[in-house]
C-alpha positions as CSV (number, residue, x, y, z in Angstrom):
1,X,-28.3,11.6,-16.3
2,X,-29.4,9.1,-13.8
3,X,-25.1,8.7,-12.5
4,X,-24.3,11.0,-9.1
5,X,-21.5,13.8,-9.3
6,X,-19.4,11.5,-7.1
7,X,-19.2,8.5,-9.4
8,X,-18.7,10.8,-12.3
9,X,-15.8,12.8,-10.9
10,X,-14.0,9.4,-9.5
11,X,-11.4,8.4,-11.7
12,X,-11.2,4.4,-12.5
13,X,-8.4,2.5,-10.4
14,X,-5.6,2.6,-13.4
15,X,-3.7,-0.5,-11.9
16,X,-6.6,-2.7,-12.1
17,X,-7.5,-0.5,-15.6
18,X,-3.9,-1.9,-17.1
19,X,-4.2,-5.4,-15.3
20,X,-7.2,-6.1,-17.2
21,X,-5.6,-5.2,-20.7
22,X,-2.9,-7.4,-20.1
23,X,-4.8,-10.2,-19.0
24,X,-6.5,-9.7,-22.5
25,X,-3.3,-9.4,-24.3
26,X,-2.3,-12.8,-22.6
27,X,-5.8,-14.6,-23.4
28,X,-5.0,-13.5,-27.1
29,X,-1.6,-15.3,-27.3
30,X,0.9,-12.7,-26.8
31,X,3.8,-12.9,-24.6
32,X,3.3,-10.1,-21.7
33,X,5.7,-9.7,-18.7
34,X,3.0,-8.2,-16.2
35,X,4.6,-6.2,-13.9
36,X,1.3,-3.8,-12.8
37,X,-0.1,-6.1,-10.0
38,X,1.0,-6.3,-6.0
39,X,-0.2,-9.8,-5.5
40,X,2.5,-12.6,-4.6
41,X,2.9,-15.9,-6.7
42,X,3.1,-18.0,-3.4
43,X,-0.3,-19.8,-2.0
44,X,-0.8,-19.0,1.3
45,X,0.6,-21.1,4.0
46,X,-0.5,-24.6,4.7
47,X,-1.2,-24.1,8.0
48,X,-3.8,-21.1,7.5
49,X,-5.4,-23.2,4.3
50,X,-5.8,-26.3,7.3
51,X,-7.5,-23.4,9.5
52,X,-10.0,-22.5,6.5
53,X,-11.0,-26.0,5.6
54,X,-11.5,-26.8,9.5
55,X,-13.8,-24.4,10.0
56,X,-16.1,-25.1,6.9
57,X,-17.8,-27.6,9.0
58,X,-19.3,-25.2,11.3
59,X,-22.9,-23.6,11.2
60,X,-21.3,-20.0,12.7
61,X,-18.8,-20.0,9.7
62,X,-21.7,-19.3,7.2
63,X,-24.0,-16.7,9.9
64,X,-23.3,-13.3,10.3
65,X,-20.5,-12.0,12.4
66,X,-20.8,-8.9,14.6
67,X,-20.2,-5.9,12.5
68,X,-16.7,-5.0,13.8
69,X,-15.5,-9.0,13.7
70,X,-15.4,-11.4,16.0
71,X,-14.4,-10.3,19.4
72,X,-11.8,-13.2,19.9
73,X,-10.1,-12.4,17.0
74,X,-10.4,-8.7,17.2
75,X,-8.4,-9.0,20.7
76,X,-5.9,-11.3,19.0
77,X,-5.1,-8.6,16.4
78,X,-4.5,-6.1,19.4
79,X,-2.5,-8.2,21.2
80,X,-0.6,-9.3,18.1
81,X,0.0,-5.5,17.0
82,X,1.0,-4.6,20.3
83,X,3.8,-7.3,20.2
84,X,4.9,-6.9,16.6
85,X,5.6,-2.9,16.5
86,X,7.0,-3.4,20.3
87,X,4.3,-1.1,22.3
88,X,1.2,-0.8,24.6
89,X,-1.8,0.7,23.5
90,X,-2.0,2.1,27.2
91,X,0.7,4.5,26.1
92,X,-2.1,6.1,24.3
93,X,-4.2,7.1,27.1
94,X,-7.2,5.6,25.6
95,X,-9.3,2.7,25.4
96,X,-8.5,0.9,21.7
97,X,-10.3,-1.6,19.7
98,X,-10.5,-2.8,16.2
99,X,-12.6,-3.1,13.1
100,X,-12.4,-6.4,10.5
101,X,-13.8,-4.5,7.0
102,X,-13.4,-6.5,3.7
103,X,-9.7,-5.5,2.7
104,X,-7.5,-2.8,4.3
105,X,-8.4,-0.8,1.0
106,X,-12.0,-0.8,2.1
107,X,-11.3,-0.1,6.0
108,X,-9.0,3.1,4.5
109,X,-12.7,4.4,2.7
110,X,-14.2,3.6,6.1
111,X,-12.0,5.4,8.1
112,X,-12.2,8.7,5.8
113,X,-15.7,8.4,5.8
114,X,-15.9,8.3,9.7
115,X,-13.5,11.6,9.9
116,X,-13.5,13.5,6.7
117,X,-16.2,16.1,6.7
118,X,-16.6,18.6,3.1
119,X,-13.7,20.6,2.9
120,X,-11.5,18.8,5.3
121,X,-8.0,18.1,3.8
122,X,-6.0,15.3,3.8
123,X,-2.2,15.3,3.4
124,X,-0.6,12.7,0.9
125,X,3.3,12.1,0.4
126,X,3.9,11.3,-3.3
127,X,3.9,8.9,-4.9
128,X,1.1,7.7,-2.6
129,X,-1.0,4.9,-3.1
130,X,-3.6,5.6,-6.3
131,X,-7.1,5.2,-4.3
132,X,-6.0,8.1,-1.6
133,X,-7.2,10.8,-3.3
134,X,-10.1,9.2,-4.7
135,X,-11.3,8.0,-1.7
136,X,-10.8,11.4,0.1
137,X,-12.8,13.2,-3.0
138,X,-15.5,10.7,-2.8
139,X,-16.5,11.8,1.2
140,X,-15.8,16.1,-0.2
141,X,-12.3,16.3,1.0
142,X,-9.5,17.7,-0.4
143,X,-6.1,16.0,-0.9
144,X,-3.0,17.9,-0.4
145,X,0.3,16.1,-2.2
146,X,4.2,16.2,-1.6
147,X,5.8,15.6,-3.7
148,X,9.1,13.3,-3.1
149,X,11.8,12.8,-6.0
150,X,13.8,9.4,-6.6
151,X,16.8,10.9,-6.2
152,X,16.0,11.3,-2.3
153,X,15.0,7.8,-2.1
154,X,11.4,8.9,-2.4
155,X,11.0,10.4,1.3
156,X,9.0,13.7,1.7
157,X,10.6,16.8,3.0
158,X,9.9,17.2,6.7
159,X,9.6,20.8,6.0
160,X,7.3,20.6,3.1
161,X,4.8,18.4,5.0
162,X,4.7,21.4,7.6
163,X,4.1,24.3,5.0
164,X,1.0,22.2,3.9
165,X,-0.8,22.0,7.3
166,X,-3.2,24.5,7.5
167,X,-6.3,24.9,9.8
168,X,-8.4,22.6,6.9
169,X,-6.3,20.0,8.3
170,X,-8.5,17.1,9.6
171,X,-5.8,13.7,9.0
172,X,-2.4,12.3,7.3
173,X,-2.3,9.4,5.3
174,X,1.6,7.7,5.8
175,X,2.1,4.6,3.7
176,X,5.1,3.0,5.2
177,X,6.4,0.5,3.3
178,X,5.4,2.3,0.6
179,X,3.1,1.4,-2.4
180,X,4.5,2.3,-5.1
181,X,8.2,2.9,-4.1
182,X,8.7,0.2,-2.1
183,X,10.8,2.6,0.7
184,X,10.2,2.3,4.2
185,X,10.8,5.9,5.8
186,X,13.6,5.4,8.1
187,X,13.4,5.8,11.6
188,X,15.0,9.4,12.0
189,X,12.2,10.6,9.6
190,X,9.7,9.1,11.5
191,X,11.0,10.3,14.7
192,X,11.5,14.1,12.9
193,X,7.6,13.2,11.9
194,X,6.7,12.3,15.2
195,X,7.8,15.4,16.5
196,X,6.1,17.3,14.0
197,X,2.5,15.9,15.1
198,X,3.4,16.6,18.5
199,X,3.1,20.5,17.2
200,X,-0.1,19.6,15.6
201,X,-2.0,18.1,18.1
202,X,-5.5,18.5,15.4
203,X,-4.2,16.3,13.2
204,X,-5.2,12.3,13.0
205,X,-2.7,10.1,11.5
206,X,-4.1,7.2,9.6
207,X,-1.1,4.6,9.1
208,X,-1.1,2.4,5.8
209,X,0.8,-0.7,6.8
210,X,-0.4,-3.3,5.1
211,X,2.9,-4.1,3.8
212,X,4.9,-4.0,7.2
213,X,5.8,-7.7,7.0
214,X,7.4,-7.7,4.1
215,X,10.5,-6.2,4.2
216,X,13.5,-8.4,3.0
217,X,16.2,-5.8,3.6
218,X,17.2,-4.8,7.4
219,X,16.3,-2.5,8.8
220,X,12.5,-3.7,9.8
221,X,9.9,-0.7,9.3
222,X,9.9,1.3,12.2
223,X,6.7,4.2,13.2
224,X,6.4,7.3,14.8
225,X,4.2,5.8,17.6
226,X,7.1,4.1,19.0
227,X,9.2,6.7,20.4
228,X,6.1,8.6,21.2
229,X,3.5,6.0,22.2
230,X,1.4,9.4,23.5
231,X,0.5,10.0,19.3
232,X,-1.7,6.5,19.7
233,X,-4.5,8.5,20.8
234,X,-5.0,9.9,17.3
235,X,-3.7,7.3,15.2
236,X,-5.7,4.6,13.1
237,X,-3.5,1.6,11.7
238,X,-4.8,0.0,9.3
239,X,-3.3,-3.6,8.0
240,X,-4.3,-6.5,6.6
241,X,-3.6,-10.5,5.7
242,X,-3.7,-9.9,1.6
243,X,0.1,-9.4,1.6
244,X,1.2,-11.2,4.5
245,X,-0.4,-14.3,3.9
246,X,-0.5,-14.0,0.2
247,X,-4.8,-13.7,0.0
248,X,-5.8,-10.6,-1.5
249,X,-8.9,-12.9,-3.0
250,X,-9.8,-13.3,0.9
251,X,-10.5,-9.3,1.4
252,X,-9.7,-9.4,5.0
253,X,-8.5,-5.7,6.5
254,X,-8.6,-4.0,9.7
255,X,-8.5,-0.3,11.2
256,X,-7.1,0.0,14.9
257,X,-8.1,3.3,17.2
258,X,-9.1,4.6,20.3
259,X,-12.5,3.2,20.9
260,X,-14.4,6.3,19.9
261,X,-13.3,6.4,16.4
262,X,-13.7,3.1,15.9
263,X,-17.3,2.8,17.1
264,X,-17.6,5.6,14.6
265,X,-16.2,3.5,11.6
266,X,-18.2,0.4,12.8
267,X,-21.4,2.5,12.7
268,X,-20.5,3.3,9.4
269,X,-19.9,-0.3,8.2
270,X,-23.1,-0.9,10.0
271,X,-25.2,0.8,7.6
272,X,-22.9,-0.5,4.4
273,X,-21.8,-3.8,4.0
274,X,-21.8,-5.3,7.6
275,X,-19.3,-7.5,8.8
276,X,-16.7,-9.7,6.7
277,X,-16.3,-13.1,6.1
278,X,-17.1,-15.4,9.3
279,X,-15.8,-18.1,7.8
280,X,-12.4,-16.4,7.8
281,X,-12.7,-14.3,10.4
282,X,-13.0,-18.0,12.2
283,X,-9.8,-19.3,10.8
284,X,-7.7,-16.6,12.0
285,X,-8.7,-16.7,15.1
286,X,-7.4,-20.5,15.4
287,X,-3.9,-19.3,13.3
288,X,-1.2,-18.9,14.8
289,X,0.5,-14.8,13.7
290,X,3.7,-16.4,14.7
291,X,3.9,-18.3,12.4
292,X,4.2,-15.8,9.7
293,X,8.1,-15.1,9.7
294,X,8.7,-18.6,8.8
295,X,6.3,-18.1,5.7
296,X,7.6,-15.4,5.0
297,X,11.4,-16.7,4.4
298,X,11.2,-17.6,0.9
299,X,8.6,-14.6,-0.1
300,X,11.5,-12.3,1.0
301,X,14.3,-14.1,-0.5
302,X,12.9,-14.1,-3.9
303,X,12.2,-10.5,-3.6
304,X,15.4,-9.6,-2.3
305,X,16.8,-11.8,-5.1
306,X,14.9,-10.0,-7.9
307,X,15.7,-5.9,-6.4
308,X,19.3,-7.6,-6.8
309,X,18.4,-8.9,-10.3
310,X,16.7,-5.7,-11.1
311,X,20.1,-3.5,-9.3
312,X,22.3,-5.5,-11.5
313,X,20.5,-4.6,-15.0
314,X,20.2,-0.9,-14.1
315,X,24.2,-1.3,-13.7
316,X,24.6,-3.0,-16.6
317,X,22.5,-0.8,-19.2
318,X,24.2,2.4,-17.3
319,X,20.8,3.4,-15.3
320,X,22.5,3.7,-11.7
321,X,21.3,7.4,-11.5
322,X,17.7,6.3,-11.6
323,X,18.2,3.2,-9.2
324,X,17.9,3.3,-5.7
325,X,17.6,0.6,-3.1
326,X,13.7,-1.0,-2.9
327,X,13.5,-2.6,0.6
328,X,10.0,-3.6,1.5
329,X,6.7,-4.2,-0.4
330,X,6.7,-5.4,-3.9
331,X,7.1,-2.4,-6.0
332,X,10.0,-0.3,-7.9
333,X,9.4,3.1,-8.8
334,X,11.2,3.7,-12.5
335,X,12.2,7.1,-13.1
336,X,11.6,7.8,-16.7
337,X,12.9,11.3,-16.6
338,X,16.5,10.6,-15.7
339,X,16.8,7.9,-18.6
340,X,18.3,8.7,-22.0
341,X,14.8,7.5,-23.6
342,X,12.8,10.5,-22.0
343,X,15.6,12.8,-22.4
344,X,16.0,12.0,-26.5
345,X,12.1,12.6,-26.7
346,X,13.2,16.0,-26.3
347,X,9.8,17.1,-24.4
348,X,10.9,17.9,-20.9
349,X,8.1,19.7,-19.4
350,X,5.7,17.1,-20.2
351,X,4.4,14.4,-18.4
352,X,4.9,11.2,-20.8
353,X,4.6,8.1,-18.2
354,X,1.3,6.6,-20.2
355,X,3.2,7.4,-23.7
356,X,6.5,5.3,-22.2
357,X,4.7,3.1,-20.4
358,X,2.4,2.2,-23.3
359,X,5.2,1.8,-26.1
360,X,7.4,-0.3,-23.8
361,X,4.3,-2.5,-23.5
362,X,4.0,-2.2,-27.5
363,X,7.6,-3.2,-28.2
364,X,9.2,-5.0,-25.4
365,X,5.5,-7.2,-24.0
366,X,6.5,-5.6,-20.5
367,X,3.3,-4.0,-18.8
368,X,3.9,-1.3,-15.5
369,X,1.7,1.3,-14.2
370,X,2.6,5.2,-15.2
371,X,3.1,7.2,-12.4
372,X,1.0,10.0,-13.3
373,X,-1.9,8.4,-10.9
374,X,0.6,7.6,-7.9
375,X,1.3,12.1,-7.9
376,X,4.4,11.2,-9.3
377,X,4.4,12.4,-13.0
378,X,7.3,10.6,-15.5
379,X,7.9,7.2,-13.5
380,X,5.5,4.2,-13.7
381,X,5.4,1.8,-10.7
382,X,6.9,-2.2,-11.4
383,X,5.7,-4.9,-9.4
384,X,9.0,-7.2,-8.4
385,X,7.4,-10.1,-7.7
386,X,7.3,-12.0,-10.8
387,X,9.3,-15.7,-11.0
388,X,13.2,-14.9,-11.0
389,X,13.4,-16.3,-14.9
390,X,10.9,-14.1,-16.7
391,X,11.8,-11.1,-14.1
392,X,15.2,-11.5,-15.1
393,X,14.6,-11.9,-18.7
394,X,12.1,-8.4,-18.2
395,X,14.7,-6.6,-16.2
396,X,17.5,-7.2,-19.5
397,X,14.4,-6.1,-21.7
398,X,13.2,-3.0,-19.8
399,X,16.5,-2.0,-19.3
400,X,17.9,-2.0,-23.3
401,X,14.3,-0.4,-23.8
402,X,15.1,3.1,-21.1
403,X,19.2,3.0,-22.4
404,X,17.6,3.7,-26.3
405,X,17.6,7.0,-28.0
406,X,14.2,7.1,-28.1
C-alpha cells in the first residue's frame, strides 16, 4: 500500500461529500433544495471586484508575494482588527503580526501544525466545525469534545470545559459565531471563559471567527480578549474575506499572534505552499474594510428574514421545542431527536442523522448535513442562506417531513 497512515485514517470532508451528490442530483433533472453549503448567493461588492480588475494590470500582481503576505496589507488587517473587536494589541504584552494563507480553513491546519506536537490535545466545543478534529489527528493530536445540547442554545458548560483540561493540554479551538449552530456565545460566557484561561495560563486559544461579520441579530459577537486584553499573548485569530465579502472561490485567510508564533506558522507555510494570491492580496490592500457594513445590509436582512421564515414553520408544524434563535453565520442546527419523526422510529439510543437526513433528501428533494461529523449525534446542520422563495417553500417541506410519524 503505497497511501500513508495519515491519509488513511482522515475521514473525507462530509459537507463537500453531500454537496457534490446534490450537485449531481441537480445536473440529472431533479428538483433539490440544497441546504449543505455556507456560501452566500450575493457577488461580492462592486467596489472590491473594481479593486481586482485594477490591479490585473500590474506585473507584481502575477510574482510571488512574501510568504506571510504583503506587508501593507498585513498592517492593514492589524489595524482593521484592532478597530473592529475595540482593542490594542499592546494589551497583550507582545509584538503581533499576521499571516495571509489560502483560506482561514488552511491557516487553522497551519496553526495546529506550528503548535500541536504527538499527543498534545485540543479542546473542541460541540457541534464544532467538521475539519477540527481532522486537522488536529492529521499533526498526532488528540481532540477532546463537549458536548453542547440545543436545548441550552448550543453553549458548552463552563464547567465541563474545565474537567477536560488536563496537563496534555497544548490549545482551544472557540468558533464564535458558530459553524454549525449559528450561536454566538454571549458575552458573560466569554467573560466566565476568559476567566477560566486566566487559571490556565498553558493553554493557547486559537479563535475561529471567520464569521464575525455576519451577525444580523443584536447583540454583535463579543470575545474573551476584550475584558482581558492580557489573554492576547496566547491567542491566534484567525478570519478571513470568504464570508464577509462573499469569495470563498478567492481562498484568502489569515492567523493573527504574537510574533513568535507567527514566524512559526510562516516557516511552516514556507516549506508548503508559499504565499497566497498577489493579485488579491493587492486588491485588498487598496479596499476600503469600511466599507463592509454597508455590503453587508442586505446579506443580513435576508438572513434575518429567512431564521424568521424558518421560526415561523417550526411554529406552525408544532416544532418550537427544537427551535432556538440562530443569530450569526449561515447555519441552523435541526434537532432530530426532539421531533415526533425520530421519536416514532422508536430507536432512541441510536444515532440516525445520515438515515433522516438521507430519507428527507429521498422524499422531500431537501439536502442538510447530519450532525454526526459536527460531534453532535441526531441533528444535521442547514445552511439559511438560500433565496427567501425556495427557503420558504423548504422550510413548509422540512417541517411537514420532522411533524410525521415516521
Amino acid at each position: 500500500m503505497f497511501l500513508s497512515s495519515r491519509v488513511m485514517a482522515a475521514n473525507e470532508s462530509i459537507t463537500l461529500k453531500i454537496n457534490q451528490t446534490v450537485v449531481k442530483m441537480g445536473e440529472a433533472g431533479k428538483r433539490v433544495f440544497n441546504l449543505t453549503a455556507g456560501q452566500l448567493p450575493f457577488k461580492p461588492m462592486t467596489q472590491f471586484i473594481e479593486k481586482i480588475n485594477a490591479q490585473t494590470n500590474f506585473l507584481k500582481s502575477y510574482q510571488y508575494s512574501p510568504v506571510a503576505g504583503f506587508e501593507d496589507l498585513r498592517k492593514k488587517i492589524l489595524d482593521y482588527t484592532q478597530t473592529s473587536r475595540d482593542i490594542n494589541f499592546k494589551n497583550g504584552g507582545e509584538e503581533f503580526d499576521v499571516v495571509l494563507s489560502n483560506g482561514a480553513k488552511h491557516s487553522i491546519y497551519n496553526v495546529l501544525g506550528a503548535v500541536v506536537d504527538p499527543s498534545d490535545e485540543v479542546i473542541l466545543l460541540a457541534p464544532y466545525w467538521v475539519s477540527y478534529p481532522e486537522m488536529i489527528k492529521f499533526w498526532g493530536g488528540t481532540p477532546i469534545c463537549i458536548e453542547s445540547f440545543s436545548y441550552d442554545g448550543f453553549t458548552p458548560d463552563l464547567d465541563n470545559i474545565r474537567k477536560a483540561i488536563s496537563r496534555k493540554t497544548k490549545a482551544i479551538i472557540l468558533n464564535s459565531p458558530n459553524n454549525p449552530t449559528g450561536i454566538s456565545y454571549s458575552k458573560k460566557w466569554m467573560e466566565e471563559f476568559a476567566k477560566l484561561m486566566i487559571e490556565h495560563p498553558e493553554i493557547l486559544i486559537i479563535s475561529d471567527e471567520i464569521y464575525y461579520e455576519i451577525a444580523y441579530f443584536d447583540p454583535k459577537p463579543t470575545y474573551f480578549y476584550q475584558a482581558h486584553q492580557e489573554l492576547l499573548a496566547r491567542t491566534i485569530i484567525v478570519d478571513g474575506i470568504s464570508k464577509s465579502l462573499a469569495c470563498t472561490g478567492l481562498r484568502m485567510g489569515w492567523a493573527i499572534g504574537p510574533k513568535k508564533i507567527i514566524a512559526a506558522i510562516t516557516k511552516l507555510q514556507g516549506q508548503t505552499t508559499s504565499g497566497p494570491s498577489s493579485l488579491i492580496q493587492r486588491a485588498m490592500a487598496e479596499f476600503d474594510f469600511s466599507k463592509l457594513d454597508e455590503f453587508l445590509v442586505p446579506v443580513r436582512n435576508h438572513l434575518r428574514k429567512n431564521s424568521e421564515i424558518l421560526r415561523e414553520k417550526f411554529r406552525q408544524h408544532s416544532l418550537s421545542n427544537c427551535w432556538y434563535q440562530s443569530t450569526s453565520a449561515f447555519y441552523f442546527m435541526i434537532d432530530y431527536k426532539r421531533t415526533p419523526y425520530f421519536e416514532k422510529m422508536g430507536r432512541p439510543d441510536e444515532d440516525l442523522a445520515n438515515e433522516i437526513s438521507l430519507k428527507l433528501l429521498d422524499e422531500t428533494g431537501i439536502a442538510v448535513v447530519p450532525g454526526s461529523d459536527f460531534g453532535a449525534p441526531n441533528t444535521a446542520r442547514m445552511s439559511i442562506v438560500l433565496e427567501e422563495g425556495p427557503f420558504t417553500e423548504a422550510m413548509d417541506k422540512l417541517t411537514k417531513f420532522l411533524s410525521q410519524n415516521a
